[in-house]
Every structure is written in C-alpha cells, then in structure tokens.
GULUM-666731 format. One record per residue (C-alpha): residue in one letter; x, y, z. Coordinates in steps of 0.1 Angstrom, whole numbers, plus 5000, padded with zeros to 4 digits. Example, Ala and Ser with C-alpha at 12.3 -4.5 7.8 and 13.67 -1.06 7.14 Angstrom:
<atoms>
a512349555078;s513749895071;
</atoms>
This chain:
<atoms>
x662310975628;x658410935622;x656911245634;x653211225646;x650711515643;x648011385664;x645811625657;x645011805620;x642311955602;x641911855566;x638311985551;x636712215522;x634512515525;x632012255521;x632412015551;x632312305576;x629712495596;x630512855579;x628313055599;x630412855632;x633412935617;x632513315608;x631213375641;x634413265655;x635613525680;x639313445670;x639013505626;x638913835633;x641413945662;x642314245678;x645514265664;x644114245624;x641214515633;x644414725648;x646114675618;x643314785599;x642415125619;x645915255615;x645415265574;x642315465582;x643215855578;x643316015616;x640016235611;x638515885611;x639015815649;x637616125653;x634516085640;x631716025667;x630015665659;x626615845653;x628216015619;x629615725605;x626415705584;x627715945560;x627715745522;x631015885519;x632615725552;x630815415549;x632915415511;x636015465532;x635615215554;x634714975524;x637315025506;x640014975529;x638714725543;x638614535514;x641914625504;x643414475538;x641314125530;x643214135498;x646214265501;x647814245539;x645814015553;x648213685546;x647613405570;x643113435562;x644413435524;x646113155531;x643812965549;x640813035524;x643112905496;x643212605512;x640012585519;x638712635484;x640612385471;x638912045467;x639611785495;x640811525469;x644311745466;x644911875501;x647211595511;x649011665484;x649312025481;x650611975517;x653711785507;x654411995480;x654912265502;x656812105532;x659211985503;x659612255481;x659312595505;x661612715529;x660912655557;x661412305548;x661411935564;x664111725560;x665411485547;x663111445518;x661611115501;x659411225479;x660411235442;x660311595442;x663311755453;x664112145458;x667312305458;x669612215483;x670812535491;x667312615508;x667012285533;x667912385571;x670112115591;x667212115619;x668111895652;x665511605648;x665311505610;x661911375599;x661811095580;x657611015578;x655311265589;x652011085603;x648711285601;x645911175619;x642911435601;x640211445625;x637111455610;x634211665625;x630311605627;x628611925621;x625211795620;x622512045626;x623812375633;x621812485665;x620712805643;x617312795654;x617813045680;x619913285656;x617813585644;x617713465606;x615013415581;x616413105572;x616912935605;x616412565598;x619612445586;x620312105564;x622311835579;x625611795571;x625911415573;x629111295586;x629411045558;x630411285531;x633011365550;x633711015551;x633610985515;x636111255508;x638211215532;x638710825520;x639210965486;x641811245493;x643910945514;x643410765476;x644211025457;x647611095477;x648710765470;x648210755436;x649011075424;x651611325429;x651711745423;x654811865400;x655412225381;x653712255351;x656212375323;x653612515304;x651812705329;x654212915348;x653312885387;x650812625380;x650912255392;x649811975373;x648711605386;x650611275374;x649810915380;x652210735402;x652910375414;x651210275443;x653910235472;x652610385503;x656210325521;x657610535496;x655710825506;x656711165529;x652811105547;x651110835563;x648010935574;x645310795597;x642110965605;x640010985631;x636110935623;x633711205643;x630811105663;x628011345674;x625811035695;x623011325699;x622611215659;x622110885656;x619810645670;x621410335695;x621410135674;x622710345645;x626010405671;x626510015668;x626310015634;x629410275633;x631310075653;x630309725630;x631209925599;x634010105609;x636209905642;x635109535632;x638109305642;x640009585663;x639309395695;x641509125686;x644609345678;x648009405690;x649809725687;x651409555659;x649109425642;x646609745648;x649809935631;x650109695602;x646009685596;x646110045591;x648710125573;x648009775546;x644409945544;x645610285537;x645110435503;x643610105489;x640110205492;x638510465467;x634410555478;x631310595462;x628810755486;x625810565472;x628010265484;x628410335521;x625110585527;x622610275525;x621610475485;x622910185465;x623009805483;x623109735521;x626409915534;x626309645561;x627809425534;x630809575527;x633509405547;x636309665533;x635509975557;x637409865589;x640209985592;x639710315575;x640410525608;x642310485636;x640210625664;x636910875674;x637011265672;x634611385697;x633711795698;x631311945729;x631712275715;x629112165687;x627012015718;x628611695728;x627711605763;x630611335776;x628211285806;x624111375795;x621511425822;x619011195801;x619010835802;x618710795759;x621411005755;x623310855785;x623110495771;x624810645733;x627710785755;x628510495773;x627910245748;x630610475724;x632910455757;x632010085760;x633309965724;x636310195727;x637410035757;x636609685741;x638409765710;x641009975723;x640110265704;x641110645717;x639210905715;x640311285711;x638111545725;x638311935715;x639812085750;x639412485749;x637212775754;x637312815716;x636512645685;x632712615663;x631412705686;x627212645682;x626312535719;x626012775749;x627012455768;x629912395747;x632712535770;x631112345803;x631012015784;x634312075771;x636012175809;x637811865818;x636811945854;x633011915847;x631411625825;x634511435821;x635811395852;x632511235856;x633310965828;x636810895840;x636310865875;x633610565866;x634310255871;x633710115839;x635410415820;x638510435840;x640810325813;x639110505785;x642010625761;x641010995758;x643711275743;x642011595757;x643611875729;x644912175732;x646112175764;x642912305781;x643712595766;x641712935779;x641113285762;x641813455790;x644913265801;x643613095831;x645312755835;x642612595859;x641212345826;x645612255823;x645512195860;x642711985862;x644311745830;x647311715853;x645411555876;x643311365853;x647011225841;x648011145872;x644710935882;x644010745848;x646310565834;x644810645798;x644210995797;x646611205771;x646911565760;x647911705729;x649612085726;x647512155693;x647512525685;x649812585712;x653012565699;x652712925680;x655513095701;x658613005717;x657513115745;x654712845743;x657612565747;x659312765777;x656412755792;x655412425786;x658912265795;x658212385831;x654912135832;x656611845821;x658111575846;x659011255847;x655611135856;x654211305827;x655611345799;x654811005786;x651311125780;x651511445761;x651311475723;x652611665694;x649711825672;x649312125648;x645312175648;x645812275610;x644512425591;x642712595621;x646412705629;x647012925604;x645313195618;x647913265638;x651013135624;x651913185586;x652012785571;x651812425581;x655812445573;x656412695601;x654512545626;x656812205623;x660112395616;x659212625649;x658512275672;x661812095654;x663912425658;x663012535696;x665512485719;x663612495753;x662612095746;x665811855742;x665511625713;x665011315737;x661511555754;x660611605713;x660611265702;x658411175732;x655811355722;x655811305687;x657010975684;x656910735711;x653710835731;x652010915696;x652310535688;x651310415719;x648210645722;x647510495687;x648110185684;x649110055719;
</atoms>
C-alpha cells in the first residue's frame, strides 16, 4: 500500500509570511482563549474592561497567559518546534516519529524499529508514504496598507525555498535520525547508503507560482528550468523521472538564482517537482481583469496542459491570508469557473484543496466543486485539513458516489494541521482507523486517484 498525501506543508519560521500567519484568525481559537479565561480567578470576569489598566491585572493577565503558551498549550508547542527546526531535518524528524511514537504506521521499513508491543494492527497497512510538500510564494506581503512603521516588506524569493526544499529531499536520503546514547532524549544524524527504495517516504513537491511576480517571460523561464521534457512523458515514465531524480540533487543558491553562472545551463533541475502550487489568498487571481496579468495566467495554464502538469489551488475561506480579494479568487464559483469553462482550459488538471471548506460551515464553495467534477474531466479535490474528526468522514461518505469518488484526494495540510489535531501520526492513524470509509473508498483516494492526478 503506497499512501499519497497530496497535500503537505514542510517550511521553517523562515520561509513563511509571520505577520500572515500571526494574523491568522484560526492560531488563536475560541476554544484556547476559553481555556485560558477559566485559569483566570472569577473577580477577573468581573472586572469592567475600563479597569483592566490596573499594573497589577495587566501582571495577572501576563503571567497566565504566558504560563498557558508554555505549559497547556500542546498542539502551538508543537507546531513551533517544528517550525524552528531547520528545513534540512524535517523529513526526517517526520519519520522518526511515525516510526517510533504511538500512534504508529505500519509496517515499518526504515532501519529503525520500535517496540512491537506499541504498533496497532490498522485495516490498510502502509507500506510508502508519498509526500507531495507544496511550496508557497510569499512574495511581497501586501503590508503597505497595515498601520506599521515599517511597512515595506523584503521579498521572499521563491527560490530559497527552492533551495531548501531540494536540500531537505537530499538530506533525507542520505542521512538518517537515531537515539543518541550519550545524550539522553537527544537524536543524532548518521550517514547512510543512498537507496531511495529502501526508504518509509517518497516525496515529490510541488513548486509555487505567484505570476503577479515575475515578468512573461520570467514564467517561461520556470517552466524551461523546472518541466523541460515533461511533454513527452507517460504516466510511467513521469513516475520513473521523478522518483530516479529524487534525492540526487544537492543546491547551491548562487547556482540556480542567476548569482554564480547562467542557471539556464543547468540541465539537472527538471524533474525536481511534480506539479504547481497556486495560493489566491496571498493575491492570486486565476482569472485577472488586466490583459498583462491575463496573458501570465494563461500561458501558466497553457504549459500545464501541454505538459500535463496539475496544479493545486488553496480552496477555503482561511489560510495567509494578505489579500482582501483572497477569499473571492479562491471561491471556485467566481474566477475559476471562469478558467474551466474556457475552451482552451477545459482539461486543466486542477486539485482544488480542502474541500471548499468555509468558516462558517456553509457548503455552497463544496457544491459548486461538485459540479465543477461533474463538467471537467480534470478537476480534483483534496480533503486537507478536513479529516480532524470522525465526524468529518461520516460526513464526507454521504458526498461520495460512483461518479465521484474517482476524483477526490487524501491530504493532511501539515504542518498547518496541527492546530487542530495533536501530530502528523494522528492525523494518518485517525483516516486509516475510521470506519465510515471501507478500505476499497480509502485506497481510492490515497492511492489510485493520487497517481493518476500525478502522474497520469
């Protein structure tokens, strides 16, 4: 069984927009700021807002407010954790985990092996676990209408990302976390042989595009450097490319940023990533009123047809939000329903993620992907983020039928994920262990129709 998660987050505090990600209305929930009120003594919610001013209440509030960000506030602990480490070891500190902490994924075939007392018998056993890290171009922030003194913001070019997310594939392949037995609860790094079959991940990212940054001619040169050759594949041989290219190549950032030669030259880039990652709540338009910016969007949909490459699109009201417009050009119902019912975009390969997922619970974006499945013949959707509940799977079981389940996907959204749910390990064990999907509806979506939105 190779499980596919189509969609997964792997980036360090400094890849990502932090004032985006701080100003997310979904770090902080309800529930957390709940939890924290209760270990406020009752004269506290007493207190009209106007006296809160007192030195000795603001204290109060401090203090155990910073004691709950320590101390009971798990799942953002977690996550930061992550996030602070460096890129280089994520994939690695991820398979340490799903193999050596209950809940774990079986069977195993990484060297490292934990007690047997501690694997579950779960109904579909996982074999290879395919990750497909979706990269995100930040850009420019859209501060400049923030009230801060410091308003212009540097880019963030999407090839450092590049870089380290090249690297990190590299480093997984040739390196491998054990216990240190001179540091207790430490890990320490040892060389390995290079065998990528022989490892628990595969993994094959997706490279994000903001056109809004880059010249015309500048999105040709992505698609020279990054998808030469694609339009002469087979699922096959797209499969075989991909996975011969993986953990082979290790970056220098000189070499691919134009700093040090001509990156045109390098002939060892293809192949790198399996597809686009496209975000509107950062301010990608799938459909731009102006002509310039009309002419990238259809050129990137133009060489994805021609090269067969699919493109996933963030799908929900949420997210990094930095664009007002971000939630209209992110409606399926709005700008791309505009692409897909083109002529020359019709059999665009798009996974729209998340499920059209909505705040408030509406299902009107879910709706109007059903119809998009049923008109395109291309058009996927993944349940990213979804999948936190069982109820999310009772729910979801009543959507499926026989004319659609062949175009929904499993995904994760990790790291973003985990503030909700309590590890990457619970999140698979929860979708392996629920009983409202049969183990013939689970290997749909995260086998078969994972390899044929990739490679197919």
């Amino acid at each position: 069984m190779r499980l596919y998660d189509i969609h997964y987050h792997a980036f360090d505090l400094s890849h990502a927009n932090l004032l985006a990600f701080l100003s997310r209305d979904d770090l902080i929930t309800p529930e957390a700021l709940h939890s924290l009120m209760k270990k406020l003594p009752w004269y506290m919610k007493m207190i009209p807002v106007g006296f809160a001013q007192f030195k000795c209440i603001e204290k109060l509030i401090a203090d155990k407010a910073r004691h709950f960000l320590l101390h009971e506030s798990g799942r953002l602990r977690s996550l930061l954790s992550i996030l602070e480490n460096a890129i280089e070891s994520h994939f690695l500190y991820i398979d340490y985990f799903l193999q050596n902490k209950t809940p774990i994924i079986q069977p195993l075939t990484s060297n490292i092996q934990p007690p047997t007392s501690i694997a579950p018998s779960l109904p579909l056993s996982v074999d290879k676990l395919i990750l497909c890290p979706l990269l995100m171009d930040f850009g420019f922030k859209n501060m400049g209408s923030q009230p801060q003194f410091y308003d212009i913001p540097p880019g963030k070019p999407i090839v450092t990302q590049v870089v380290d997310m090249i690297n990190a594939i590299y480093f997984y392949y040739h390196y491998e976390f054990v216990k240190d037995p001179g540091s207790i609860g430490k890990l320490k790094t040892v060389e390995i042989p290079f065998d990528p079959a022989s490892r628990f991940l595969e993994i094959y990212p997706f490279l994000g595009i903001y056109t809004a940054n880059y010249s015309l001619q500048q999105v040709e040169r992505i698609f020279e450097k990054y998808f030469s050759g694609f339009e002469n594949d087979t699922p096959q041989s797209r499969r075989n490319k991909l996975f011969e290219k993986m953990g082979t190549i290790h970056l220098d950032i000189t070499e691919i940023s134009g700093k040090k030669g001509d990156p045109a030259t390098r002939k060892d880039l293809n192949y790198l990533f399996a597809g686009i990652k496209v975000y509107p709540p950062l301010g990608f338009d799938p459909w731009p009123d102006q002509d310039d910016e009309r002419t990238k969007v259809e050129l990137l949909y133009k060489r994805c047809i021609e090269k067969n490459i699919p493109i996933i699109t963030h799908c929900s009201d949420g997210g990094f939000l930095t664009d007002p417009k971000g939630p209209f050009y992110s409606d399926p119902s709005q700008r791309w329903s505009k692409v897909l019912t083109h002529p020359d975009y019709f059999n665009l390969k798009l996974d729209f993620a998340h499920f059209g997922s909505q705040k408030t619970g509406e299902t009107a974006w879910s709706q109007a992907i059903l119809k998009l499945i049923e008109t395109n013949p291309n058009v996927f959707s993944d349940i990213s983020c979804r999948g936190m509940t069982t109820g999310f799977y009772q729910s979801f079981k009543t959507v499926l039928n026989r004319s659609n389940e062949s175009r929904f996907l499993f995904g994760s959204d990790f790291l973003i994920n985990m503030l909700w749910i309590d590890s990457y390990n619970h999140y698979l064990d929860l979708f392996l262990r629920d009983t409202n999907l049969d183990d013939k509806i689970k290997t749909k979506i995260s086998n078969k129709n994972a390899e044929k939105f990739l490679f197919g």
